[in-house]
C-alpha positions in Angstrom: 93.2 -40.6 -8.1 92.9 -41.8 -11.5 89.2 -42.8 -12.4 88.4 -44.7 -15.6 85.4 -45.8 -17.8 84.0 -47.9 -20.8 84.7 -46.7 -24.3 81.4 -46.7 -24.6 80.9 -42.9 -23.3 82.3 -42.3 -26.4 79.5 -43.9 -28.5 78.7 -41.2 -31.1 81.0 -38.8 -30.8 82.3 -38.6 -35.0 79.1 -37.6 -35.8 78.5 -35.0 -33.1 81.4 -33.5 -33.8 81.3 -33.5 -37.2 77.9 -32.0 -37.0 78.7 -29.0 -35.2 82.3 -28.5 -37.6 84.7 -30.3 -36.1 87.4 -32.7 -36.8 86.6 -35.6 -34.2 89.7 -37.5 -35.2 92.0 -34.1 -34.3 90.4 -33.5 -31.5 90.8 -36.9 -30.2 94.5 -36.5 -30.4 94.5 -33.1 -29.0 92.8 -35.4 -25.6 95.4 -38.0 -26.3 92.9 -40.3 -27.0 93.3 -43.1 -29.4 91.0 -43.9 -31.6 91.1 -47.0 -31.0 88.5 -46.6 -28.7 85.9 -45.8 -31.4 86.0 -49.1 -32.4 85.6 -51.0 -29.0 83.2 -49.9 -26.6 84.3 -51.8 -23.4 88.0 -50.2 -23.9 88.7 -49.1 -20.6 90.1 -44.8 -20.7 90.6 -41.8 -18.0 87.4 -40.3 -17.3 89.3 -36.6 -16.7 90.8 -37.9 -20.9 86.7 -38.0 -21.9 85.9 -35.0 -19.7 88.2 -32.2 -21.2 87.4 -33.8 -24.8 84.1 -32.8 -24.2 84.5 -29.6 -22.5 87.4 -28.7 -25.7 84.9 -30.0 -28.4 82.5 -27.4 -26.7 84.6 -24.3 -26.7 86.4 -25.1 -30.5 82.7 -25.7 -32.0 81.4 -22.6 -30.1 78.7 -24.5 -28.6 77.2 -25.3 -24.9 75.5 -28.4 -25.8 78.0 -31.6 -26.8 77.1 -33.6 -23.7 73.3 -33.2 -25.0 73.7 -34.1 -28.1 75.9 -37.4 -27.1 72.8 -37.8 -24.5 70.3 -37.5 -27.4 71.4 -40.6 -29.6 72.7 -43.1 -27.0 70.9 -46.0 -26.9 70.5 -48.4 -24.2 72.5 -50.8 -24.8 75.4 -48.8 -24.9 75.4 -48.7 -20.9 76.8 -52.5 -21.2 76.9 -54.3 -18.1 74.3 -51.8 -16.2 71.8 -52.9 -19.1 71.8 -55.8 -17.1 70.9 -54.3 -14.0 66.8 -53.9 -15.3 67.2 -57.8 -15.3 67.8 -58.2 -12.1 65.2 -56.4 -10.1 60.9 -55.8 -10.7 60.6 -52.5 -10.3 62.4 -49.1 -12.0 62.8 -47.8 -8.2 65.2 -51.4 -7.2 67.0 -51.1 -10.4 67.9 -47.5 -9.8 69.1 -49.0 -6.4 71.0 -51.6 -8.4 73.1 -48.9 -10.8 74.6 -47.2 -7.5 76.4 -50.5 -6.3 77.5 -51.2 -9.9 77.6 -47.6 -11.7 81.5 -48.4 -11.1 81.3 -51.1 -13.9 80.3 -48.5 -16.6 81.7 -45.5 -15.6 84.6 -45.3 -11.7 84.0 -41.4 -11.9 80.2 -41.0 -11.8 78.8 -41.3 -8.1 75.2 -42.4 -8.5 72.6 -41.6 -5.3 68.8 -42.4 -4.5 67.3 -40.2 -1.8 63.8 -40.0 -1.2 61.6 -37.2 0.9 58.0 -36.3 0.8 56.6 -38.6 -2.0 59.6 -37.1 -4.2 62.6 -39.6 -5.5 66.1 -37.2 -6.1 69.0 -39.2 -8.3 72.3 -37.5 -7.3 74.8 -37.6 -10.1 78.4 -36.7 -9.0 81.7 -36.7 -11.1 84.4 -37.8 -9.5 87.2 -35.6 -10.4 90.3 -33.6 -9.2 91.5 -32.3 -12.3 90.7 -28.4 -12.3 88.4 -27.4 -15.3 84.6 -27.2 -15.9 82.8 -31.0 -16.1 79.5 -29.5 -17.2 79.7 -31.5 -20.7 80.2 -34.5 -18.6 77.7 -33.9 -16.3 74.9 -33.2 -18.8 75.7 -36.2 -20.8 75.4 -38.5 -17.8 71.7 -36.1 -16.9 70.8 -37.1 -20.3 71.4 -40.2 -20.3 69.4 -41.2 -17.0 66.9 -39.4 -18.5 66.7 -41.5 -21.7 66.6 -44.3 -19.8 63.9 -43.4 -17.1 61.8 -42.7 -20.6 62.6 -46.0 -22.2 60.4 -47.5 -19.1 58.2 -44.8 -18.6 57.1 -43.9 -21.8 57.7 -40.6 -23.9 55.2 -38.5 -22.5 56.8 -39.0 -19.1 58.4 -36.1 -17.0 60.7 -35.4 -13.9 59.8 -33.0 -11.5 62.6 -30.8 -12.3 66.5 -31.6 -13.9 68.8 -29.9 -11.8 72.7 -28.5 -12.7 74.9 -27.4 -9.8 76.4 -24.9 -12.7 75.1 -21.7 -14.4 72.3 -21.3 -17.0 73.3 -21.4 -20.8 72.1 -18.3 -23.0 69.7 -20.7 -24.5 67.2 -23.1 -23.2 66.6 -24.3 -26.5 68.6 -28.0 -26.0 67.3 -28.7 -22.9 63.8 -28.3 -23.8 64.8 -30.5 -27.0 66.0 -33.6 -24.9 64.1 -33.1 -21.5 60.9 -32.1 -22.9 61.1 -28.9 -20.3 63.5 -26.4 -19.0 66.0 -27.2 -16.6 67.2 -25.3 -13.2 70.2 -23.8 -12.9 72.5 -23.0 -10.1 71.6 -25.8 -8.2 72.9 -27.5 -4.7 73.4 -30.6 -6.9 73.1 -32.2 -10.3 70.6 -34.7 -11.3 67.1 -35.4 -11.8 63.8 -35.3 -9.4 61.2 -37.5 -9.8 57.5 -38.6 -8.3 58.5 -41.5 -5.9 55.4 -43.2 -7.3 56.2 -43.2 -11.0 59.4 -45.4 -9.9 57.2 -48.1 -8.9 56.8 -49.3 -12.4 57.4 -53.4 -13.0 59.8 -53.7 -15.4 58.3 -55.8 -18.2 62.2 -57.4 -18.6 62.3 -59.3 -15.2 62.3 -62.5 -15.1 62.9 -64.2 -11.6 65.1 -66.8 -12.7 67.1 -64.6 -15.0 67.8 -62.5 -12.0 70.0 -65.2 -10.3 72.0 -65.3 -13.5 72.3 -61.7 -13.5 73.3 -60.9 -9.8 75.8 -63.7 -10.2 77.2 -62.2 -13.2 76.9 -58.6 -11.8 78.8 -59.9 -8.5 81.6 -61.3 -10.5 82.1 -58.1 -12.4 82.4 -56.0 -9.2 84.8 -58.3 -7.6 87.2 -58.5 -10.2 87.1 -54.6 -10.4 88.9 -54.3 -7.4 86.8 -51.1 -5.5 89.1 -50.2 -2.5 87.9 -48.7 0.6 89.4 -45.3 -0.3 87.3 -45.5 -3.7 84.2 -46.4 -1.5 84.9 -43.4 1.0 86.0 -40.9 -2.0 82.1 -41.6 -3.6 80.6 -41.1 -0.1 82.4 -37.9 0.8 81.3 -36.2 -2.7 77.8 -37.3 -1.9 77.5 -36.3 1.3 79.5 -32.8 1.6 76.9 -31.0 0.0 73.9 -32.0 2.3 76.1 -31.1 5.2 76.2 -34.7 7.2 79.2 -35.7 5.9 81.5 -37.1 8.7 83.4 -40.5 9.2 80.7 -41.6 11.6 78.2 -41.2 8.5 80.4 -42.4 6.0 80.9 -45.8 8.2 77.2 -46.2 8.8 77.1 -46.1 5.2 79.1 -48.8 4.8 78.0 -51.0 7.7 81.0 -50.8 9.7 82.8 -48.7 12.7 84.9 -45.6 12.2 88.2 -47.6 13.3 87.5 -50.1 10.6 87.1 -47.2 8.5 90.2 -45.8 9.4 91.9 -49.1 9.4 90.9 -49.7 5.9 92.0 -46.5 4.8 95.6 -46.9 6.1 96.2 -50.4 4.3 95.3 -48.2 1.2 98.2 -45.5 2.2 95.4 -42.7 2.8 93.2 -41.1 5.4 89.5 -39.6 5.9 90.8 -36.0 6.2 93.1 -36.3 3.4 89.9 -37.7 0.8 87.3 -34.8 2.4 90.3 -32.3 1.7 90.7 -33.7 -1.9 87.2 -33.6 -2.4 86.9 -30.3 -1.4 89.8 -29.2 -3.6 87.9 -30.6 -6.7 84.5 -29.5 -5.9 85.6 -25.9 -5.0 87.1 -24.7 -8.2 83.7 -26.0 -9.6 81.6 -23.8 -7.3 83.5 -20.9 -7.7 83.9 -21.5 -11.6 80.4 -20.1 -11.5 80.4 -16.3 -10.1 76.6 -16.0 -10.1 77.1 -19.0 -7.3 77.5 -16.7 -3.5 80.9 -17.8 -1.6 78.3 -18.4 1.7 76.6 -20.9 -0.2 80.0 -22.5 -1.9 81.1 -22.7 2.3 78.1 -24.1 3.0 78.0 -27.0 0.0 81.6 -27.8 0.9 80.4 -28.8 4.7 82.4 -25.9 6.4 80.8 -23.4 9.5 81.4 -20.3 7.7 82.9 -18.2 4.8 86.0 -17.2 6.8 86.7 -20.6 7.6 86.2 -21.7 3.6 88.2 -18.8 3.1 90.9 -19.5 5.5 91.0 -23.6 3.8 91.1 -22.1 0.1 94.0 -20.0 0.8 96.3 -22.5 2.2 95.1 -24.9 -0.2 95.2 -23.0 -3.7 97.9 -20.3 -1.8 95.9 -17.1 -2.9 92.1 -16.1 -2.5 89.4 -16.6 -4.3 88.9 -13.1 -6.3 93.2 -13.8 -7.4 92.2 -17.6 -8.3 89.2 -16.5 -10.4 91.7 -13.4 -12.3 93.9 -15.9 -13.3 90.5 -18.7 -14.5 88.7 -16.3 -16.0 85.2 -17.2 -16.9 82.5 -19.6 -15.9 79.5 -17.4 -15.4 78.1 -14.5 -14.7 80.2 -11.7 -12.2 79.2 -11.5 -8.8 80.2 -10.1 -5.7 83.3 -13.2 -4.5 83.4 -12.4 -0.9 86.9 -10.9 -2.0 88.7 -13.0 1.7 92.0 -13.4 1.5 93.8 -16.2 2.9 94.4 -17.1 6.7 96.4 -19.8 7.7 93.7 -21.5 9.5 93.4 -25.2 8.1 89.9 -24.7 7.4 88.2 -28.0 9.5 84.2 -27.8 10.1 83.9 -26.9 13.9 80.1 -28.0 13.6 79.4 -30.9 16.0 79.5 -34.3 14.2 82.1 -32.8 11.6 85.0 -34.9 10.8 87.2 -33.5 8.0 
């Protein structure tokens, strides 16, 4: 699945790279990216294009902070249509609401969630992705740039709970406190950013009632014409979901306000099924997990909605056709070593036997 975004993401990007030695224009073509798109932000270019730029800028400049520093000098404006979003509702908490029905308008990879528990708001950022390969430049950029946004209305003295990353800890904390104001955590079930439920309550000085007609009307236009299929709608849902462990196609239809045979339906006129978008899913997220070696294979199981390490073990083998510990000799790095569970593959196709599983 082929996921694409605004040229915008690439606001900045000369001068980063030029600040930390590089040639932006080389490294551009090394992407196969034109750079054309430097010069138009509402270009339209493969997310997986922007994401391995960014992860190949880090490694050539030697550095582990390229989606910070993108983060750090994007402006507002620069998220186009979802600038418009503020417009349309009163408070910071509805137009948060707002940028995860249209987050597909600035960026089809990044799967935006609002959860809330105990007085505590968590915004669940997800790439999209099944292109092997760390996204943790990707990820950070999109951390930073909710961030900067959540400040422009809250003020500069204003700060999360906590900033969460699903991958491991850098050797320096040093950017994070730079563009965060505070350390992040590490090692994480998820990535994105916990808040006080009550700071999100803020009006937003920008509404204006009758502008907000305008705006949804303007907003619903854009997401009509952008074609979102009910395979892209599942796909988002199934990311979101596998790590909290509810993930199953009753869920994913209650989501969307309709009945699983709809669901299935839907999928079919789109030439795809549920078990075949969990099992994608599962492919990308898995070499993410296991990217990081301080991360325990129980826990990777567990994140990726199966019963047990056996049966992740047993799925992993007949999907990637050797075990984990040969997978991670031949993609060495991504954290620190750690004990890998070392299970090699079954034949077993790996489905959740947990009741209310569907995969």
């Amino acid at each position: 699945m082929s996921y694409f975004l605004r040229s915008a993401s690439l606001t900045n990007y000369v001068e980063v790279a030029r600040a930390v030695g590089l040639d932006p224009h080389q490294m551009l073509r090394a992407a196969k990216i034109s750079r054309d798109v430097l010069l138009d932000p509402d270009i339209r270019i493969p997310a997986a294009s922007v994401a391995q730029l960014l992860e190949a800028s880090a490694r050539a400049a030697n550095v582990e902070d390229i989606g910070l520093r993108l983060a750090e000098l994007r402006q507002f404006s620069n998220l186009g249509p979802l600038a418009f979003v503020v417009r349309e509702e009163p408070t910071l908490r509805r137009a948060l609401e707002s940028m995860v029905r249209h987050m597909s308008l600035q960026n089809e990879a990044l799967a935006m969630r609002v959860e809330e528990m105990d007085g505590l708001v968590v915004i669940r950022l997800q790439l999209l992705s099944d292109q092997p390969g760390s996204l943790r430049q990707a990820i950070e950029l999109a951390a930073g740039v909710m961030f900067r946004m959540l400040s422009v209305f809250l003020g500069p003295t204003w700060r999360p709970r906590s900033i969460c990353f699903a991958h491991a800890p850098p050797e320096s904390q040093a950017a994070y406190q730079r563009v965060f104001g505070m350390h992040a955590l590490f090692n994480q079930d998820f990535d994105g950013i916990v808040c006080v439920g009550k700071d999100l309550e803020a009006p937003l000085p920008s509404y204006d009632p009758v502008m907000a007609q305008q705006v949804k009307r303007y907003l619903g236009t854009l997401l009509a014409q952008s074609n979102t299929t009910m395979a892209d709608k599942v796909r988002k849902l199934v990311y979101a979901l596998l790590p909290s462990g509810m993930c199953s196609i009753d869920r994913v239809a209650q989501h969307l306000g309709v009945d699983r045979r709809t669901v299935h339906r839907r999928l079919a006129q789109d030439g795809t099924t549920y078990s075949d978008i969990v099992n994608e899913a599962r492919a990308g997220l898995a070499t993410r997990y296991i990217e990081n070696r301080a991360r325990p294979l129980s826990e990777v199981a567990t994140l990726l909605g199966f019963s047990s390490l056996s049966a992740f073990s047993r799925w992993f083998g007949n999907q990637f056709g050797c075990s984990v510990s040969k997978w991670r000799t031949g993609h060495p790095g991504g954290g620190v070593d750690g004990v890998d569970g070392g299970v090699d593959s079954g034949v077993d196709s790996g489905v959740d036997s947990r009741p209310g599983k569907e995969a």
